[in-house]
C-alpha positions in Angstrom: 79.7 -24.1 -55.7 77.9 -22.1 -52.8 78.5 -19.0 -54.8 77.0 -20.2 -57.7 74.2 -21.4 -55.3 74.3 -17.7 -53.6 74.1 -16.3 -56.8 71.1 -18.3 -57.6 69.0 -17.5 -54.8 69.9 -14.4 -55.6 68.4 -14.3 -58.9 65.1 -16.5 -57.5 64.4 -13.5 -55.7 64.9 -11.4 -58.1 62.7 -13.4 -60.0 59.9 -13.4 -57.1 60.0 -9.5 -56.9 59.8 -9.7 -60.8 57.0 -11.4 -60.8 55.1 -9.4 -58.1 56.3 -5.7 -59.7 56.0 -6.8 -63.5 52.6 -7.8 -65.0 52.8 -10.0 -67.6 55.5 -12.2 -65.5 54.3 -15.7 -64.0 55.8 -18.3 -62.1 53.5 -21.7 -61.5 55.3 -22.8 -57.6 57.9 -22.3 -56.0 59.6 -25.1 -58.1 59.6 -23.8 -60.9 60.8 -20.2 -59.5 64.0 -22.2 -58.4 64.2 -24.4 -61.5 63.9 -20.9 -63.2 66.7 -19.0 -61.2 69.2 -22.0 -61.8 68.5 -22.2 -65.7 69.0 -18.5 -65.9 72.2 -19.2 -64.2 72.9 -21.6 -66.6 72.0 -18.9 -69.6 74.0 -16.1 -68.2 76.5 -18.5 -68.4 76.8 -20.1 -71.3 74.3 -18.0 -73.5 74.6 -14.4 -73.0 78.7 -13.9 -73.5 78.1 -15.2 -77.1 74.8 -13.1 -77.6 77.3 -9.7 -76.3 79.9 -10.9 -78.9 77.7 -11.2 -81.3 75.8 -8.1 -80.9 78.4 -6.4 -79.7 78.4 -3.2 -82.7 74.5 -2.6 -81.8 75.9 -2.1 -78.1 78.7 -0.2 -78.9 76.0 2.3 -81.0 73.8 2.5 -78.1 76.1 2.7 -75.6 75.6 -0.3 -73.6 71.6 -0.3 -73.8 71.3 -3.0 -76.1 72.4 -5.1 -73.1 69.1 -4.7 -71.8 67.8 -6.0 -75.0 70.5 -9.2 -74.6 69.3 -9.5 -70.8 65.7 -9.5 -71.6 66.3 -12.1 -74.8 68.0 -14.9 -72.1 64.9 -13.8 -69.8 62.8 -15.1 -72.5 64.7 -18.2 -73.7 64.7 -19.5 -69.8 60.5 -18.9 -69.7 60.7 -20.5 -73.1 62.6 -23.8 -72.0 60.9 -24.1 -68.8 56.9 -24.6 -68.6 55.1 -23.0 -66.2 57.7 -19.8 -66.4 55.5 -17.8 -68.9 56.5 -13.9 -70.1 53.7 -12.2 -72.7 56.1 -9.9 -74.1 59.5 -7.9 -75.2 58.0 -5.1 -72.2 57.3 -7.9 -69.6 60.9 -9.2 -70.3 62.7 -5.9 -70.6 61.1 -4.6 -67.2 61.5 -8.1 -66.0 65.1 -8.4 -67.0 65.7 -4.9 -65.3 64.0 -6.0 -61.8 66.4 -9.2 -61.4 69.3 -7.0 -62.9 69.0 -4.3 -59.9 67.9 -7.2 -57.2 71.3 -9.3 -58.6 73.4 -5.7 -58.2 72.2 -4.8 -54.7 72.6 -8.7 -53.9 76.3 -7.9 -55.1 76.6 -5.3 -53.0 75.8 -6.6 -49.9 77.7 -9.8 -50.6 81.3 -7.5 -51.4 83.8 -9.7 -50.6 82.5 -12.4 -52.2 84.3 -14.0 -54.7 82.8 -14.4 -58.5 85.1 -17.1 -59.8 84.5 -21.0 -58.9 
């Protein structure tokens, strides 16, 4: 559970930078930037392994861009479930999506030995 929680505080700051490097990205309080880094948790989860499966042909054609595409699409479904989380577009969410990815990857990488499983 405290990785999960790591992980999520993780992905609030990545959120936070987002927000501060990406215009068109807004978080209303610092609720809602937690709320937001838990449900994208959630969405990593449980939404994105079926959205790689599914597009996993367009992937294999670009190489493993698409998955930027994928990232930015649960990006957008967690401002979209959560008020006061608001993106304006597929550019704010793409550059959005690619500001949490690297702060999540350095977070990683300062974090080595931790482990991913529950």
């Amino acid at each position: 559970m405290k990785w999960f929680l790591l992980r999520a505080a993780l992905s609030a700051l990545g959120l936070w930078v987002a927000t501060h490097l990406v215009e068109g990205l807004r978080i209303n309080g610092p609720e809602t930037l937690v709320l937001a880094a838990l449900l994208l948790g959630v969405c990593n989860a449980l939404v994105r392994p079926i959205l790689i499966l599914l597009t996993l042909p367009a992937t294999l054609l670009s190489l493993g861009l698409f998955l930027l595409v994928i990232n930015a699409a649960v990006l957008a479904l967690v401002a979209w479930m959560l008020p006061g989380f608001t993106i304006d577009g597929f550019w704010s969410a793409l550059f959005g999506a690619l500001v949490v990815g690297l702060t999540g990857w350095i977070g990683s990488l300062v974090f080595k030995g931790t482990p991913r499983g529950p």
